[in-house]
C-alpha positions in Angstrom: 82.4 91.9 75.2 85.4 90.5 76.5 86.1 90.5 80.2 87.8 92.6 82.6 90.6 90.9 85.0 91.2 93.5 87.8 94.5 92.6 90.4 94.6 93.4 94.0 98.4 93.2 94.4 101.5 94.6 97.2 104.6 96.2 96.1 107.0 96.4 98.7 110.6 98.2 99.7 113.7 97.0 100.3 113.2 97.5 104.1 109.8 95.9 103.4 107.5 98.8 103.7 104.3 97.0 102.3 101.9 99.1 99.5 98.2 97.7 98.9 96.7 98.3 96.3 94.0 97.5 93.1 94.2 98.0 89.3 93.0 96.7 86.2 96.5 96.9 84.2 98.9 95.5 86.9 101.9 95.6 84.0 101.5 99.6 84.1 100.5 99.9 87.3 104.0 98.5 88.9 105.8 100.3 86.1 104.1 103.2 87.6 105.2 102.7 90.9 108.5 101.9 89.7 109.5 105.0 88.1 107.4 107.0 90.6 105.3 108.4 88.6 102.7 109.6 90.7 103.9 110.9 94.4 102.7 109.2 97.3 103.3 107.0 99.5 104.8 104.0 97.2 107.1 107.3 95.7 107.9 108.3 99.3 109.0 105.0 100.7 110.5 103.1 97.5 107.7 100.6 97.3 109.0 99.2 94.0 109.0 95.5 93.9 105.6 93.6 93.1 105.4 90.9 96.0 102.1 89.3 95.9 99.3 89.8 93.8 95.3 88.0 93.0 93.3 88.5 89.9 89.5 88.5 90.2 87.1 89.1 87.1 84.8 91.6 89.3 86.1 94.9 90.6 83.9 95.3 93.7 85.8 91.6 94.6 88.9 93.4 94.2 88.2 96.1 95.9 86.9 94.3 99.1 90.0 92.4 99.1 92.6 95.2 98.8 90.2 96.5 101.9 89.9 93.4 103.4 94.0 92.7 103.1 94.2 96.6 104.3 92.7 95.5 108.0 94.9 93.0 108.7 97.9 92.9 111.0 101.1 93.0 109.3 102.1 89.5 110.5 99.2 88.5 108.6 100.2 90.0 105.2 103.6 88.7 105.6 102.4 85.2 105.6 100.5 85.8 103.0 103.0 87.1 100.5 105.4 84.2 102.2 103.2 81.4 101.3 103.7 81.8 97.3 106.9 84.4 97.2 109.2 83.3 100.6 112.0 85.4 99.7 109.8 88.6 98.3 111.5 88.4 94.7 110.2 91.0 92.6 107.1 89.0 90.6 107.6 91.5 87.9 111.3 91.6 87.5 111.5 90.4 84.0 108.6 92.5 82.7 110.4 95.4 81.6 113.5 96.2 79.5 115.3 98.2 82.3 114.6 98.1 86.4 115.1 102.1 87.5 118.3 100.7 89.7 119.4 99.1 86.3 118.8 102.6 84.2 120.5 104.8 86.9 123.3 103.1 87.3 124.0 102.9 83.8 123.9 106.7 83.3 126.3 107.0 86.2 128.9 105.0 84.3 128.0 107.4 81.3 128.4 110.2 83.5 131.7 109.4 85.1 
C-alpha cells in the first residue's frame, strides 16, 4: 500500500492576509485557491500565493499542526514563513503553465 503524504501549508495575499490550511494533494489544492474555485475566505481576500508549507505522512499530525499554527499570534506565523521563504515568494510559482494574473492579462491584450 503506498503511503499518504498530507501538507499543512499557508497561502497568502499580496497585502499578506495569511490562509491555513491541510490537504493531501497540495499541487491542486493551491491551483484551487488560485483560480478560486471554491468561495471563501482565500476567494474573498486573494490568498493566492503558497508561502510556507510541511508534509507529514499521518493526517491527524497535520491536522493538529494546521490547528496548532491556527492559535498562534500572527507575529508568530510570520517568523515562521520568514525563516525558509524571507521574501514570501510564491513556493508554487513554477508549478503551473499560467498564474491567473498571467492568463488575465493576456486576454486583456486579446480583448483590446
Amino acid at each position: 500500500m503506498a503511503e499518504r503524504i498530507y501538507y499543512t501549508y499557508i497561502m497568502a495575499s499580496r497585502s499578506r492576509t495569511l490562509y491555513i490550511g491541510v490537504t493531501s494533494n497540495l499541487h491542486k489544492r493551491v491551483f484551487q485557491h488560485k483560480w478560486k474555485e471554491h468561495g471563501g475566505f482565500t476567494a474573498r481576500y486573494n490568498c493566492d500565493r503558497l508561502v510556507w508549507f510541511e508534509r507529514h505522512n499521518d493526517i491527524g499530525i497535520a491536522i493538529a499542526r494546521e490547528k496548532e499554527l491556527k492559535d498562534w499570534r500572527r507575529s508568530r506565523k510570520i517568523a515562521l514563513i520568514e525563516s525558509i521563504n524571507p521574501a514570501w515568494t510564491d513556493l508554487s510559482r513554477e508549478w503551473y503553465e499560467y498564474e491567473p494574473a498571467d492568463y488575465r492579462r493576456a486576454l486583456d491584450r486579446m480583448n483590446n
